[in-house]
KEROTI-732221 format. One record per residue: chain; residue in three letters; x, y, z of N, C-alpha, C in turn. Coordinates in pm, whole numbers, plus 50000, padded with zeros to 5 digits. Example, Ala and Ser with C-alpha at 12.3 -4.5 7.8 and 13.67 -1.06 7.14 Angstrom:
% residues 2
<node chaine="A" residu="Ala" n_X="51319" n_Y="49431" n_Z="50780" ca_X="51230" ca_Y="49550" ca_Z="50780" c_X="51320" c_Y="49670" c_Z="50780"/>
<node chaine="A" residu="Ser" n_X="51285" n_Y="49775" n_Z="50708" ca_X="51367" ca_Y="49894" ca_Z="50714" c_X="51290" c_Y="50003" c_Z="50787"/>
% end
This chain:
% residues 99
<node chaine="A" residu="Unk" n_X="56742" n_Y="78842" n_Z="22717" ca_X="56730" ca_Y="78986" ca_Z="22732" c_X="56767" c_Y="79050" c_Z="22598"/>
<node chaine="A" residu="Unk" n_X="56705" n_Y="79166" n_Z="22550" ca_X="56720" ca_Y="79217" ca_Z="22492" c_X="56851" c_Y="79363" c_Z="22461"/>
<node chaine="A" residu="Unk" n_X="56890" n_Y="79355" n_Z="22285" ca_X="56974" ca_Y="79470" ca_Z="22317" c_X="56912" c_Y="79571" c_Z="22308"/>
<node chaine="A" residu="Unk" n_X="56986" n_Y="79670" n_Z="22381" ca_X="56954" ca_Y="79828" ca_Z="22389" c_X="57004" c_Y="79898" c_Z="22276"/>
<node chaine="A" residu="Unk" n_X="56930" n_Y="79967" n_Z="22218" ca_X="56939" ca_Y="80072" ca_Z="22095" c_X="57041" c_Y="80201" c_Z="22132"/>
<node chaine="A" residu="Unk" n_X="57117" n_Y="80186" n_Z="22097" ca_X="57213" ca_Y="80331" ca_Z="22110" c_X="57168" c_Y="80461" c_Z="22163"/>
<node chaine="A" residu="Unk" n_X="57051" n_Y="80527" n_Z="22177" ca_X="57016" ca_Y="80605" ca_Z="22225" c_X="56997" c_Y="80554" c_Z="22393"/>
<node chaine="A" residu="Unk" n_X="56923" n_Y="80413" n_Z="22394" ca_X="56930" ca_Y="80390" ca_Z="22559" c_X="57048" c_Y="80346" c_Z="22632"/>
<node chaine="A" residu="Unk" n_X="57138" n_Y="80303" n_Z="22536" ca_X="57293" ca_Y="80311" ca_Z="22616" c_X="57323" c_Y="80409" c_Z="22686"/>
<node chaine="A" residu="Unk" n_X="57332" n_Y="80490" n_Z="22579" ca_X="57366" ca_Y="80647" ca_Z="22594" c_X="57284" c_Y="80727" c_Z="22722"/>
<node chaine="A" residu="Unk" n_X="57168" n_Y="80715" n_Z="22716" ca_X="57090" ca_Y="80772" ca_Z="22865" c_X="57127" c_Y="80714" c_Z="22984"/>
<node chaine="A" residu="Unk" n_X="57166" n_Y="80547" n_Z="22966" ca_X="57214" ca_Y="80453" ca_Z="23080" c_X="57343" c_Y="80517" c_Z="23129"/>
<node chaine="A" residu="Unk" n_X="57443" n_Y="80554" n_Z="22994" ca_X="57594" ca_Y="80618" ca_Z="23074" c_X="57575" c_Y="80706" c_Z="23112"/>
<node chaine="A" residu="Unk" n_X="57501" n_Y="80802" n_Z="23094" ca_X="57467" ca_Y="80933" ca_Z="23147" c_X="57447" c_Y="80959" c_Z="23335"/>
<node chaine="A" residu="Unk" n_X="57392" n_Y="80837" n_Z="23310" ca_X="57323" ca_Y="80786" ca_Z="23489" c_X="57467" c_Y="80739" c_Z="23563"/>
<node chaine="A" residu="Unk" n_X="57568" n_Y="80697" n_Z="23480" ca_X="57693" ca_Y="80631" ca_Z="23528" c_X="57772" c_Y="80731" c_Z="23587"/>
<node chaine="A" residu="Unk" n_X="57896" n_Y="80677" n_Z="23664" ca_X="57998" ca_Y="80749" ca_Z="23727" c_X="58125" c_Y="80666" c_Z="23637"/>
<node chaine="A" residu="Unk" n_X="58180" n_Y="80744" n_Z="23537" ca_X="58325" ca_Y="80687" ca_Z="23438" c_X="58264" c_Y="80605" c_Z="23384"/>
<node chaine="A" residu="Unk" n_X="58148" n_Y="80533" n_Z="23315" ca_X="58163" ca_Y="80426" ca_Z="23214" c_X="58173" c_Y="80483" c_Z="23033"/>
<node chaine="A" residu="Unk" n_X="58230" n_Y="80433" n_Z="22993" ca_X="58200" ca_Y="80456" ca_Z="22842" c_X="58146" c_Y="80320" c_Z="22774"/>
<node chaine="A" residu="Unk" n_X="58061" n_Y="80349" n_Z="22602" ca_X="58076" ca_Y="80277" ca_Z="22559" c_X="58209" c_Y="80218" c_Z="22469"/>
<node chaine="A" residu="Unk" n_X="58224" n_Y="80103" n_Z="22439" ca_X="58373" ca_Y="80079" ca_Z="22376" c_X="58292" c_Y="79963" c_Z="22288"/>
<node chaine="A" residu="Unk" n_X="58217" n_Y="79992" n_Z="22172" ca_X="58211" ca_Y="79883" ca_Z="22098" c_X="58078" c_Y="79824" c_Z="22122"/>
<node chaine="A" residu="Unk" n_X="58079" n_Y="79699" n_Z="22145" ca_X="57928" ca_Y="79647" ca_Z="22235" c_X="57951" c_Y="79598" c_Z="22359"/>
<node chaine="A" residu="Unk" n_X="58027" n_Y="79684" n_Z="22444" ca_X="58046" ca_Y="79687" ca_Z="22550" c_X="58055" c_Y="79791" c_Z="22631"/>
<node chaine="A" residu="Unk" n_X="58048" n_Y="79813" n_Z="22806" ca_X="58069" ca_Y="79914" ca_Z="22886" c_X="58167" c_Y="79952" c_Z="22969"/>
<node chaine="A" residu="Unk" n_X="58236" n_Y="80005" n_Z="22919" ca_X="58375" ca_Y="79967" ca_Z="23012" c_X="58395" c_Y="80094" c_Z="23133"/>
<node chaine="A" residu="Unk" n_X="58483" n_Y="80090" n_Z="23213" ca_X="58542" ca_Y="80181" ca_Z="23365" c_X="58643" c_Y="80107" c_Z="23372"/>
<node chaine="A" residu="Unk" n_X="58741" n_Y="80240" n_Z="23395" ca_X="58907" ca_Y="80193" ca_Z="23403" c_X="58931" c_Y="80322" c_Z="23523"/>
<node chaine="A" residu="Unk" n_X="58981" n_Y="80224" n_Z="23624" ca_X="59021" ca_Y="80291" ca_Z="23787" c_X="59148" c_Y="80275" c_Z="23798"/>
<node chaine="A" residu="Unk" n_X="59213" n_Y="80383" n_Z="23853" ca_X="59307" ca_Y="80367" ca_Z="23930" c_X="59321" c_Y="80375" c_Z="24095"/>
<node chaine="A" residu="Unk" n_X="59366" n_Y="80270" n_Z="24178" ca_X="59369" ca_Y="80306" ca_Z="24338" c_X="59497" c_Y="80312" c_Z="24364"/>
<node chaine="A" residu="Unk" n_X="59483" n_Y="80339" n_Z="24492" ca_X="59604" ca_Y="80357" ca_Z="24580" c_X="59749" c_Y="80239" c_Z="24560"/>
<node chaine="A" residu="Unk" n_X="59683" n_Y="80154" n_Z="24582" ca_X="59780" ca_Y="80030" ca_Z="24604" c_X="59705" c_Y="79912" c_Z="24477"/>
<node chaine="A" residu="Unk" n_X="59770" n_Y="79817" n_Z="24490" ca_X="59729" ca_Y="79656" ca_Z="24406" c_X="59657" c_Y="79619" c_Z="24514"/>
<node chaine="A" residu="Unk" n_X="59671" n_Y="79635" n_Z="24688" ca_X="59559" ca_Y="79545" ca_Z="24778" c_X="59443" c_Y="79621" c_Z="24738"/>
<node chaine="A" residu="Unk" n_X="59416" n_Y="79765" n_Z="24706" ca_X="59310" ca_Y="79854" ca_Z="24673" c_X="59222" c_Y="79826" c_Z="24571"/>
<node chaine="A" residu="Unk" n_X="59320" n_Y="79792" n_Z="24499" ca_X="59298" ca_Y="79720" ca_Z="24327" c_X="59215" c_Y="79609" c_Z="24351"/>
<node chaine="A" residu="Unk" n_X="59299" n_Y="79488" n_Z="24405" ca_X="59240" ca_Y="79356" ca_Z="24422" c_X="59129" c_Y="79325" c_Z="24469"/>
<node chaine="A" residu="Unk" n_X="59107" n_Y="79396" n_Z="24605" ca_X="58998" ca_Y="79471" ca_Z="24722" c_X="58890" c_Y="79457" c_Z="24634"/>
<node chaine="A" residu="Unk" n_X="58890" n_Y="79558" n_Z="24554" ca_X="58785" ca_Y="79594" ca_Z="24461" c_X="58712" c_Y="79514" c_Z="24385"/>
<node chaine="A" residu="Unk" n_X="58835" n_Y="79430" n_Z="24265" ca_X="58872" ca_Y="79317" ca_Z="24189" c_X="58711" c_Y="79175" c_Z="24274"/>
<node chaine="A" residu="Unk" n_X="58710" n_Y="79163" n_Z="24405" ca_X="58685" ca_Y="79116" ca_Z="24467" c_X="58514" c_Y="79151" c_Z="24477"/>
<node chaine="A" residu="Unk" n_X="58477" n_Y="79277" n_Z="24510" ca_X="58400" ca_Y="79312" ca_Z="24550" c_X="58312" c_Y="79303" c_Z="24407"/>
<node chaine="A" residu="Unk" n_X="58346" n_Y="79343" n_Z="24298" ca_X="58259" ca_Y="79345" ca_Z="24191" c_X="58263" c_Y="79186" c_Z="24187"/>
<node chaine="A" residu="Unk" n_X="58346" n_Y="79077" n_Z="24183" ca_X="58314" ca_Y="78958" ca_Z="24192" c_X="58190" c_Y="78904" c_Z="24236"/>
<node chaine="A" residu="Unk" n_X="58211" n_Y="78973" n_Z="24376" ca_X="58066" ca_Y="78908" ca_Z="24466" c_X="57955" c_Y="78958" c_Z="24377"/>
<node chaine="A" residu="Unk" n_X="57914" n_Y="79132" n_Z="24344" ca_X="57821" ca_Y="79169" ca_Z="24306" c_X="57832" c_Y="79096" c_Z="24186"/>
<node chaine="A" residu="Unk" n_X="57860" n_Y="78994" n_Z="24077" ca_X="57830" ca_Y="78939" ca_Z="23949" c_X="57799" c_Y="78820" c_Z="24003"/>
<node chaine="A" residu="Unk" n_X="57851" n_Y="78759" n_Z="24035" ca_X="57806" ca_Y="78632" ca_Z="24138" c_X="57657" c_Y="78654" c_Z="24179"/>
<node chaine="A" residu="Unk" n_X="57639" n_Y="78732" n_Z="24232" ca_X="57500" ca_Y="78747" ca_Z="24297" c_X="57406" c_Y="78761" c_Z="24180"/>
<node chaine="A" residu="Unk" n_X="57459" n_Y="78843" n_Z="24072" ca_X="57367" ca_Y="78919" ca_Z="23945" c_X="57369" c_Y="78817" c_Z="23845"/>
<node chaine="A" residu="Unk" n_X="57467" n_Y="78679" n_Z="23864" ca_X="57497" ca_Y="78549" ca_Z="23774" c_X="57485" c_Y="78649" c_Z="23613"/>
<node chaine="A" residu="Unk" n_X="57593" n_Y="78713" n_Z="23645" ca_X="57651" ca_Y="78788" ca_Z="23507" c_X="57789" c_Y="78872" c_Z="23524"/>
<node chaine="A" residu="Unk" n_X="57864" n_Y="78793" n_Z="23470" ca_X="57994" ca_Y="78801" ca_Z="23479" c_X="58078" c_Y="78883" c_Z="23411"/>
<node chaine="A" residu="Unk" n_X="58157" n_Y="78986" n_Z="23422" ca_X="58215" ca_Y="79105" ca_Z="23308" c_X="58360" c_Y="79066" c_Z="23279"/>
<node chaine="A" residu="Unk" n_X="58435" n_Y="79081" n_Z="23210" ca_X="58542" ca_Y="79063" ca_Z="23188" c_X="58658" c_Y="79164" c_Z="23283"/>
<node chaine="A" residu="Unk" n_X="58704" n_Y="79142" n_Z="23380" ca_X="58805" ca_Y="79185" ca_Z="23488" c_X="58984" c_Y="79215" c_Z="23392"/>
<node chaine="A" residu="Unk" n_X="58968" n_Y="79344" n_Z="23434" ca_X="59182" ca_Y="79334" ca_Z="23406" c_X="59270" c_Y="79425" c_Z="23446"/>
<node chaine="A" residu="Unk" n_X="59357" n_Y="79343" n_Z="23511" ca_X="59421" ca_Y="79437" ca_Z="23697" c_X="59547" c_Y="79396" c_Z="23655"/>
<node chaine="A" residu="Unk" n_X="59645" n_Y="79548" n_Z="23664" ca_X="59783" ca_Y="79559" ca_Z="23647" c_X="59875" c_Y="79654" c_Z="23737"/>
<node chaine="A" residu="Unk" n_X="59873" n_Y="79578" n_Z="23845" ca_X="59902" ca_Y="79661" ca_Z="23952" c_X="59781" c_Y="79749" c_Z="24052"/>
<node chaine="A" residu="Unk" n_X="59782" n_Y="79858" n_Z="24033" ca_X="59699" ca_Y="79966" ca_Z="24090" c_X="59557" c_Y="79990" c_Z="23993"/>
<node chaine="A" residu="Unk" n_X="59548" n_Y="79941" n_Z="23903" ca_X="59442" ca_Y="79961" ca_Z="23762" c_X="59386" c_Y="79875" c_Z="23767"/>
<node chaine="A" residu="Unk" n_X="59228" n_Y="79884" n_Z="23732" ca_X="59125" ca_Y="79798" ca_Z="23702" c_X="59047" c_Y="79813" c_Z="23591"/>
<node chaine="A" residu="Unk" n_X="59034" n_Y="79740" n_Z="23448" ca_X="58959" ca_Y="79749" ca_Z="23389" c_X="58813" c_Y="79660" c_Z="23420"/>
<node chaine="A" residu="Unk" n_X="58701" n_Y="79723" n_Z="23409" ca_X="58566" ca_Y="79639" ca_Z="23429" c_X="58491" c_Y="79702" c_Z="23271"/>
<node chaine="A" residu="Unk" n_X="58485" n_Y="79550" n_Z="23221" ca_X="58405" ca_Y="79568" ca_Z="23085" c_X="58294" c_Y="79425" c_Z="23080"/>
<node chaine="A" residu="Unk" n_X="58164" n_Y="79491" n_Z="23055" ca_X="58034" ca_Y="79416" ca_Z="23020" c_X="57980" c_Y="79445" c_Z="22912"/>
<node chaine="A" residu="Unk" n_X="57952" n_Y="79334" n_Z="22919" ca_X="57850" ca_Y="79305" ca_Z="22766" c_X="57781" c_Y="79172" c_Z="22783"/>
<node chaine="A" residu="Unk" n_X="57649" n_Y="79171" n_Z="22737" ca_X="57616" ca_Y="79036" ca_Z="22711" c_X="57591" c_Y="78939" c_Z="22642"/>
<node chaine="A" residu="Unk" n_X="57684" n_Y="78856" n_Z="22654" ca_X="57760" ca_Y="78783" ca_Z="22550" c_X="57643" c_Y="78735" c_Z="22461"/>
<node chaine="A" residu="Unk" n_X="57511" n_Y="78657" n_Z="22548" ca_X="57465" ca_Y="78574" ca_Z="22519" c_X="57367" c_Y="78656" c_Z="22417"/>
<node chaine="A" residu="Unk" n_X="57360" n_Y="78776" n_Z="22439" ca_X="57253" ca_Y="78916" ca_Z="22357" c_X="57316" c_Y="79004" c_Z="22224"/>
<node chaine="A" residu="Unk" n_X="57460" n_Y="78973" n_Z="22260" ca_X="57538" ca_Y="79024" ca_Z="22180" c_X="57560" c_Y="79156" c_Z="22168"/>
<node chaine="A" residu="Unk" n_X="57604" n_Y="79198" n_Z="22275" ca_X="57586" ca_Y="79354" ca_Z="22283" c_X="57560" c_Y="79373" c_Z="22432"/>
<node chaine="A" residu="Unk" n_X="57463" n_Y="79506" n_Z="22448" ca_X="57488" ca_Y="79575" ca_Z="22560" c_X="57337" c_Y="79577" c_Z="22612"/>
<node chaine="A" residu="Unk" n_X="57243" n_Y="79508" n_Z="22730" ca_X="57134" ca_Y="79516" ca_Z="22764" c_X="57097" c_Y="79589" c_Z="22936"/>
<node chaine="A" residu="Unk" n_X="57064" n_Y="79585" n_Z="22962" ca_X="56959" ca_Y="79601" ca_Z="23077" c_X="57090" c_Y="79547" c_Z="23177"/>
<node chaine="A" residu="Unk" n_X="57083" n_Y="79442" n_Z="23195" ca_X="57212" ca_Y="79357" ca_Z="23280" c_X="57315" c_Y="79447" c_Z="23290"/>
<node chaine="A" residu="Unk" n_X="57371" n_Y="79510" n_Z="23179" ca_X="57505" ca_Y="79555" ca_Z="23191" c_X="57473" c_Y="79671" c_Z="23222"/>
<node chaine="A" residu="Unk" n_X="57420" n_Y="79756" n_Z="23201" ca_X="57388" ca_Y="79889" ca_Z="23289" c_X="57337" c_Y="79898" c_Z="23461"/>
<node chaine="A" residu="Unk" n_X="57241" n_Y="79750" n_Z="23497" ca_X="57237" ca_Y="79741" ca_Z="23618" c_X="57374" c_Y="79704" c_Z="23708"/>
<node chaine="A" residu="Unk" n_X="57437" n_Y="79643" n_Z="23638" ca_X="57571" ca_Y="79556" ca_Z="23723" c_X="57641" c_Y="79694" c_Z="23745"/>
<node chaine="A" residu="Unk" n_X="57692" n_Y="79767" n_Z="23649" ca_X="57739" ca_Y="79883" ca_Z="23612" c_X="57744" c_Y="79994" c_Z="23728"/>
<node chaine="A" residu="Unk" n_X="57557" n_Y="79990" n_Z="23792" ca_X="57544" ca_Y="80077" ca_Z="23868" c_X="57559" c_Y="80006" c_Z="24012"/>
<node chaine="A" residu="Unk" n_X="57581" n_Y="79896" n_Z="23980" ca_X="57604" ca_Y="79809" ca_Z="24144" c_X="57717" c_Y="79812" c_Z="24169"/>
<node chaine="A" residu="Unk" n_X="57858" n_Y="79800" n_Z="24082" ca_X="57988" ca_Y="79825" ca_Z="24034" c_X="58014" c_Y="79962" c_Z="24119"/>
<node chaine="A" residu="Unk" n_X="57946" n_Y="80102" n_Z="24047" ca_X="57948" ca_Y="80198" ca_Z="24109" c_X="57953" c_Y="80238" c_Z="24235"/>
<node chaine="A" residu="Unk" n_X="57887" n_Y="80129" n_Z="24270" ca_X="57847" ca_Y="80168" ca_Z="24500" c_X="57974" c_Y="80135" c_Z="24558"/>
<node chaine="A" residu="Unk" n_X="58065" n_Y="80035" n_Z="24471" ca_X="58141" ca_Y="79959" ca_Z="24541" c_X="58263" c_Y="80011" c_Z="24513"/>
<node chaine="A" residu="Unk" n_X="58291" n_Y="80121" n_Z="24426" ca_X="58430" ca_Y="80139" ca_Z="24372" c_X="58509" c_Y="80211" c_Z="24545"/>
<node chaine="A" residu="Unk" n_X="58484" n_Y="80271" n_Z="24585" ca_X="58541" ca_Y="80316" ca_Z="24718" c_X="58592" c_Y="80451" c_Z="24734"/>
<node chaine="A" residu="Unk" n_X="58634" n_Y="80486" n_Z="24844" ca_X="58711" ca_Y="80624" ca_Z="24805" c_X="58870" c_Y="80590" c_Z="24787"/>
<node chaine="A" residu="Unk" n_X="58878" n_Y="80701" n_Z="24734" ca_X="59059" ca_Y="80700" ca_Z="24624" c_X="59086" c_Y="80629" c_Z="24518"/>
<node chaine="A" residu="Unk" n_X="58972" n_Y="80605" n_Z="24480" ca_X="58974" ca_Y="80572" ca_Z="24368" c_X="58944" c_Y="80635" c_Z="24254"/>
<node chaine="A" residu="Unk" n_X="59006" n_Y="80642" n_Z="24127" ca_X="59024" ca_Y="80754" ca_Z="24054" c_X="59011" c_Y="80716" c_Z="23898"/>
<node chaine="A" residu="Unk" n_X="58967" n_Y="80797" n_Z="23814" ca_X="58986" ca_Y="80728" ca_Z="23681" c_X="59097" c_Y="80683" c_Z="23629"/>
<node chaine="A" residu="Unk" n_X="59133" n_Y="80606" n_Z="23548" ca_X="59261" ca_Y="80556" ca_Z="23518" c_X="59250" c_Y="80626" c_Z="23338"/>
% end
């Protein structure tokens, strides 16, 4: 897959709920209720990368979740990481909040 040119990042976050770019990557940083809220979650984007066999880098400290993609193998930020991104999105839940 190919990388995306900075202008189509940019239209891709636009479509997003909290992602930024950070580099050649897409990151969303949540805060929930509890660590089971956290984990819950932690879980749920699991399955959806599993399914999408594209995996983001996860990082949970208590009640906080960082979710950051990129693709490694593209070097940068493609198609993949904006779709996962928006599958990510369906699943974040309610009370959940930017961090």
């Amino acid at each position: 897959m190919s990388l995306l040119d900075a202008e189509a990042v940019d239209r891709g976050l636009a479509a997003l709920d909290g992602w930024e770019r950070d580099g050649d990557a897409i990151v969303r940083r949540l805060r929930f209720a509890d660590f089971r809220a956290a984990i819950d979650f932690v879980g749920r984007v699991a399955d959806l990368a599993d399914a999408a066999d594209h995996h983001p880098d996860l990082f949970n400290s208590y009640r906080r979740v960082e979710v950051r993609l990129t693709s490694h193998d593209a070097g940068g930020i493609t198609r993949r990481d904006l779709d996962l991104a928006e599958r990510i999105d369906g699943v974040v839940g309610e009370g959940a909040e930017p961090a």
